[in-house]
Each structure stands twice: as C-alpha cells, then as structure tokens.
C-alpha positions as CSV (number, residue, x, y, z in Angstrom):
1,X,-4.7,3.6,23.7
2,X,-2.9,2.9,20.7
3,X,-5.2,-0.1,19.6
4,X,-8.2,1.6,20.4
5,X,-7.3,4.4,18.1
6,X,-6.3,2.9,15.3
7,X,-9.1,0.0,16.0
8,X,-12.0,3.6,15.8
9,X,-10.0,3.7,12.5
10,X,-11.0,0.7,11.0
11,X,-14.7,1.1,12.1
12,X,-15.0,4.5,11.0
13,X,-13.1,4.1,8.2
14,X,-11.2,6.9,8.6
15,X,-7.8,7.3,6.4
16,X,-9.2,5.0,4.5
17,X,-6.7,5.9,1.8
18,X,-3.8,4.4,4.1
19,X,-5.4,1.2,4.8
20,X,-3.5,-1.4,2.3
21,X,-5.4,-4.5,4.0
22,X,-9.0,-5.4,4.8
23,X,-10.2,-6.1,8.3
24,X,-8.9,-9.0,10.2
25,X,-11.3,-12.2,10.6
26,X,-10.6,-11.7,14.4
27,X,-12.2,-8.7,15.7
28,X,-10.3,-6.2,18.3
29,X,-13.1,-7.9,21.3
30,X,-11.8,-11.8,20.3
31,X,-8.0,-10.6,20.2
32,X,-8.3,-8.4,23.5
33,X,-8.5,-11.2,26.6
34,X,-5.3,-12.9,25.0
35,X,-3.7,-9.4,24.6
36,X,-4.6,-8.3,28.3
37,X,-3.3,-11.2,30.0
38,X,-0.3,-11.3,28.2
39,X,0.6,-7.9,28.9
40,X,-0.8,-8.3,32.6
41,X,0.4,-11.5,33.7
42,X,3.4,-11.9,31.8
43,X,5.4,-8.6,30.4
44,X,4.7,-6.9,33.9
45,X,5.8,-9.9,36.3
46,X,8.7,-9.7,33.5
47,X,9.7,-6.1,34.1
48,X,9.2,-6.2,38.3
49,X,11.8,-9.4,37.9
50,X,14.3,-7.2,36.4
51,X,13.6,-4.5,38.6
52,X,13.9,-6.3,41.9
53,X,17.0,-8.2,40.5
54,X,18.9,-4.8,40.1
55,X,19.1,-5.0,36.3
56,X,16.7,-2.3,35.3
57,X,14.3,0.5,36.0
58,X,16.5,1.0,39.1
59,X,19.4,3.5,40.1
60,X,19.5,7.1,39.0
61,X,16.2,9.0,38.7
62,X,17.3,11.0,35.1
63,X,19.9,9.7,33.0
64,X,20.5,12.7,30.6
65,X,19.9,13.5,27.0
66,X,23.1,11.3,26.1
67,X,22.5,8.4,28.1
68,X,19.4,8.2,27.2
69,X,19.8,8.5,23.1
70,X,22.8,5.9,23.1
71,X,20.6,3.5,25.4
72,X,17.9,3.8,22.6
73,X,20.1,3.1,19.6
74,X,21.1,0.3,21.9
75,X,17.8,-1.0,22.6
76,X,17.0,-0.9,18.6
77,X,19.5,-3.2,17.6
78,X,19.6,-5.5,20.5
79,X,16.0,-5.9,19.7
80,X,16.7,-6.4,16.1
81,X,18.9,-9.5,16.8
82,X,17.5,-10.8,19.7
83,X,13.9,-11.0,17.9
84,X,15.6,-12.0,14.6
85,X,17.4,-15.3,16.5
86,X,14.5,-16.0,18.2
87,X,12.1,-15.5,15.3
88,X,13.6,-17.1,13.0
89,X,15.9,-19.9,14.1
90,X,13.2,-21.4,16.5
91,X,9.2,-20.1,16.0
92,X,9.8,-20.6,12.3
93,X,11.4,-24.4,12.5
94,X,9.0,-26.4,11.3
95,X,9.0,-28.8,14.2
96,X,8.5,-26.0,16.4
97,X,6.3,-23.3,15.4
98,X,3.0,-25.3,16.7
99,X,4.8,-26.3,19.4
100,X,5.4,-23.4,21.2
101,X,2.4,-21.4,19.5
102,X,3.8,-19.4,16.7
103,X,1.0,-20.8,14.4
104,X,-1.5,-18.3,16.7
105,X,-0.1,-15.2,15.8
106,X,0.4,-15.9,12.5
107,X,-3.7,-16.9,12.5
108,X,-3.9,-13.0,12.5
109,X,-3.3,-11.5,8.7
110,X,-1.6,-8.3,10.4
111,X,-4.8,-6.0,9.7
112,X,-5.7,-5.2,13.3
113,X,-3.5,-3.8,15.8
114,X,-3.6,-5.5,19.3
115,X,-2.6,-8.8,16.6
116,X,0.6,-7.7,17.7
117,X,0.2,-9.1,21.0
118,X,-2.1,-11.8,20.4
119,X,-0.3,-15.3,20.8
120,X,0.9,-18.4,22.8
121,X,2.9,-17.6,26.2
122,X,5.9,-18.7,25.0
123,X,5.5,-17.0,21.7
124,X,5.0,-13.7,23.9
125,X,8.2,-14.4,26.0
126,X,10.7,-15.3,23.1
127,X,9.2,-12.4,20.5
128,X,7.9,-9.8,23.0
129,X,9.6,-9.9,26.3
130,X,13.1,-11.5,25.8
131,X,13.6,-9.0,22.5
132,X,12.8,-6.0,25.2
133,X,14.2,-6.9,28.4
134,X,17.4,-8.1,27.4
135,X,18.9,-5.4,25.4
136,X,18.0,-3.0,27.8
137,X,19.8,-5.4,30.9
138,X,23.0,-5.4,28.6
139,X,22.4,-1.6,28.1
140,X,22.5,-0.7,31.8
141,X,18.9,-0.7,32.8
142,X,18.0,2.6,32.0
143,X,18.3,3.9,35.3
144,X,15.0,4.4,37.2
145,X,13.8,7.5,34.7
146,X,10.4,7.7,34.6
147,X,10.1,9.8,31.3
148,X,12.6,7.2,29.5
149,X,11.0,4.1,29.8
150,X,7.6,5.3,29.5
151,X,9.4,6.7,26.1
152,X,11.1,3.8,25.3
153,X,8.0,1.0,25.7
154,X,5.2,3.6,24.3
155,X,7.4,3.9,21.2
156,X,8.0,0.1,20.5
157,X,4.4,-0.2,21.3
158,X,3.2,1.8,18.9
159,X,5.7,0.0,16.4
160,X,4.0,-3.4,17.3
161,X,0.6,-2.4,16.7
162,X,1.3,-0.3,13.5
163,X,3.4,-2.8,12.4
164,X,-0.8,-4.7,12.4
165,X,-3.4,-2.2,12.0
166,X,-3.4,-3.0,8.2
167,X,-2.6,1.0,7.7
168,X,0.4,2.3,6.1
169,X,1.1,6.2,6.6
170,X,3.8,6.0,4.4
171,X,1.7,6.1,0.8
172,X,1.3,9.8,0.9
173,X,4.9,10.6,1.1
174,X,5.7,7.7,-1.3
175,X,3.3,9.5,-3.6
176,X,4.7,13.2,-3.4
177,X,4.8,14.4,-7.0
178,X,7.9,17.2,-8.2
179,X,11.8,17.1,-8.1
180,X,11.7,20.3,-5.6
181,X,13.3,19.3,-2.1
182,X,10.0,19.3,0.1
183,X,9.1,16.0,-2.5
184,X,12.4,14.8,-2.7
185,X,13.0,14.4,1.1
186,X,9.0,13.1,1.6
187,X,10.0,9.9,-1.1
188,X,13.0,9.1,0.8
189,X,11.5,9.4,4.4
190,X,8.7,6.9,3.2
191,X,10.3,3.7,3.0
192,X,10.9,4.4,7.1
193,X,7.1,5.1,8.0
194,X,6.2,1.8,5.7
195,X,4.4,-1.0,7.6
196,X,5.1,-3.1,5.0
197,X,7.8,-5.6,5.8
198,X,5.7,-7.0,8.3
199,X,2.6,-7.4,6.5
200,X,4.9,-9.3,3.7
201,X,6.4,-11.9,6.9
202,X,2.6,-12.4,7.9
203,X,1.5,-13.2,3.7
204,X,5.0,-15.0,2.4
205,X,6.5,-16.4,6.2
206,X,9.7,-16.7,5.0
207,X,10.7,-13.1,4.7
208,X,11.5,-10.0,7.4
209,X,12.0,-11.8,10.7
210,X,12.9,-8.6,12.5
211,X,12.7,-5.9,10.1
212,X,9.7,-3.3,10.0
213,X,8.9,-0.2,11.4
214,X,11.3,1.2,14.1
215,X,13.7,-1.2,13.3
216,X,17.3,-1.1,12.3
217,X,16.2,-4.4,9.8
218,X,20.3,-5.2,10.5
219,X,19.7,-8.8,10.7
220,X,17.6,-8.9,7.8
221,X,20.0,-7.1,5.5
222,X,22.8,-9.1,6.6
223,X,21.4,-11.6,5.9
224,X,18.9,-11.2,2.9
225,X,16.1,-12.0,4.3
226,X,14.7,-8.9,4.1
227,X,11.1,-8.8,2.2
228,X,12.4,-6.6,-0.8
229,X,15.7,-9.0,-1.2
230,X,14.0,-12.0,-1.4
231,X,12.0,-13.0,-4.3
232,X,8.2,-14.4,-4.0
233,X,8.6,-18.7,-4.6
234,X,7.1,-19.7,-7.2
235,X,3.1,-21.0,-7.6
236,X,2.7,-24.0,-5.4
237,X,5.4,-24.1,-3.2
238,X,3.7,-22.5,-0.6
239,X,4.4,-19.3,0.9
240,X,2.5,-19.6,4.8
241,X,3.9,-19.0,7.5
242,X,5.4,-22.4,8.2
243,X,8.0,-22.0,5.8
244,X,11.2,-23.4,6.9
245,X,13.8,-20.9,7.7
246,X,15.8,-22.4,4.4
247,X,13.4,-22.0,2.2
C-alpha cells in the first residue's frame, strides 16, 4: 500500500516540491516480481520459523503500553547494528558485494519505493530479515499482540520504502522562515523526517550503512560513517557503491 501510494506520486507528480530525485530507470512493474517473492517466499517462511520455534509472535495476546514502547526502542537499535555489521563489514567488501548480490540493489538510484526490497536472496536475508527478526528474538518476541507487530513491521516498512521513493518530506520544515517557536521547532524536527542519508549511501557507497529514517544512525555516529561526517573523495576516485568499507 505504501509503494503504490507513493509510486501514484511519482506518476502524478504530486508533491512534486518534495521529490529531490528523478524517476528510477526501473519502473515500480520491473521491481515488483523480485519485491513479491522476496516478501512472500522468504520474510514470511522467516517470521512462521520464529513463531513455531517459540521465539516470537507467540505468548501473551497484549503486552501493554510499556512493554510494548521499550520493545520498540529495542527493536530500533538492534536493527541499527545488526544491519550496520551486516551492511557494511560484508555486502560492501569488495570481494563480496557481487557475490552475494549487493550490486542489485544498489542498481536502483533510491528514487522508487519498492527499491527497498528489490535484491538478491541473500542480500534480502542479511539487510531485511536478519536486521528484523533478530532484535525482536533478543527482545522477547513481542508476545503474540496483534496491534504491535502489525505496528512495528508497517512502520519499518514505511521507513524502507521512504528511505527510496526519491521524496523528502522534510524540505518544508527545513525551510520554515521566523525565530518564533512554531519555526524554530519545524527546523529542528527536519533533519528526522530527511530521507537523505540513504539517498547519499546509494550516490557515494561509502557513507550511512544503517543510518536514515527511523533509525537511531548509532552505528554510524560512532563510527563516522555517517553521510554528513564524512567528506565526498575527491574527482576520480570513485564514489559507487563498491567502495571498500576503508575507503
């Protein structure tokens, strides 16, 4: 639902003013069999294993307001370092990112949404599943509350596909004019409705590993390989996405 909306706002060119990159060579048709099969045949067979093991979507039917808002703060930086290992210290070596299909997401330039889940089956599994599944197994599971998983995967969903639509919601706020509080508090909520990081990993491949929307971007502070603390290379060097993780 979430691709489709933001993919009727590329064709009708709607909010144009937030779109900060042109149209993907792939359309939304070429990237949708890919997306579908990895969200069929390999997040849901993911999800039923940890069910059926014990380790999550099972056990109490609510969990409460607490257990619930700690479990989520859990899940954001479990999913920060879990996709920042991954991401970086193995899909970017050099000797690996063709190898287990990195190079096929990164064929996408992060300008339409669904990009977010279009590569390789491993890619999927070390960057999509493994980044998901695992902080919530170390979390508890989440119980087997309805209303807080469909929460909790509609909301990194939506930061996944943002994170690609080539729209960035936060130039409004970035652009409030005055020193009264209303503009004061909509220039320093901006930088956390910016889709930006991620478009700046898809052009430079070098920077923001984990970091972008949603995301507590811990890894990436610590260390500096945030997009904003890490300076462009110079002309010629080459700034794709098979930089090496030293670069």
């Amino acid at each position: 639902g979430f691709g489709l909306w933001f993919a009727w706002l590329g064709r009708t060119n709607s909010l144009a003013r937030f779109r900060t990159r042109p149209p993907d060579r792939l359309p939304f048709a070429a990237l949708l069999p890919r997306v579908l099969f990895n969200q069929v045949f390999i997040l849901l067979p993911a999800m039923a294993l940890a069910q059926g093991a014990g380790l999550a979507f099972t056990g109490a039917e609510h969990i409460g307001l607490f257990a619930a808002v700690l479990t989520l703060v859990a899940l954001t930086v479990g999913h920060d370092v879990v996709q920042y290992l991954f991401h970086r210290l193995l899909l970017h070596r050099p000797d690996m990112m063709r190898r287990l299909g990195h190079d096929l997401h990164h064929s996408t330039t992060a300008s339409c949404s669904i990009g977010a889940c279009y590569m390789s089956g491993a890619d999927y599994v070390l960057t999509i599943v493994c980044p998901y599944l695992v902080p919530l197994v170390c979390a508890g599971g989440g119980g087997a509350d309805l209303a807080f998983h469909a929460f909790a995967v509609s909301a990194g969903a939506f930061g996944g596909l943002y994170e690609h639509s080539g729209f960035d919601f936060s130039l409004g706020l970035a652009a409030a004019r005055g020193e009264g509080a209303p503009a004061r508090l909509a220039r320093a909520v901006a930088p956390l409705l910016s889709s930006r990081a991620h478009a700046e990993h898809h052009a430079r491949g070098n920077v923001s590993f984990s970091d972008g929307f949603g995301s507590s971007g811990l890894c990436d502070t610590l260390f500096r390989t945030r997009w904003d603390l890490r300076p462009r290379r110079r002309p010629g060097r080459g700034d794709g996405a098979s930089a090496t993780i030293g670069s």
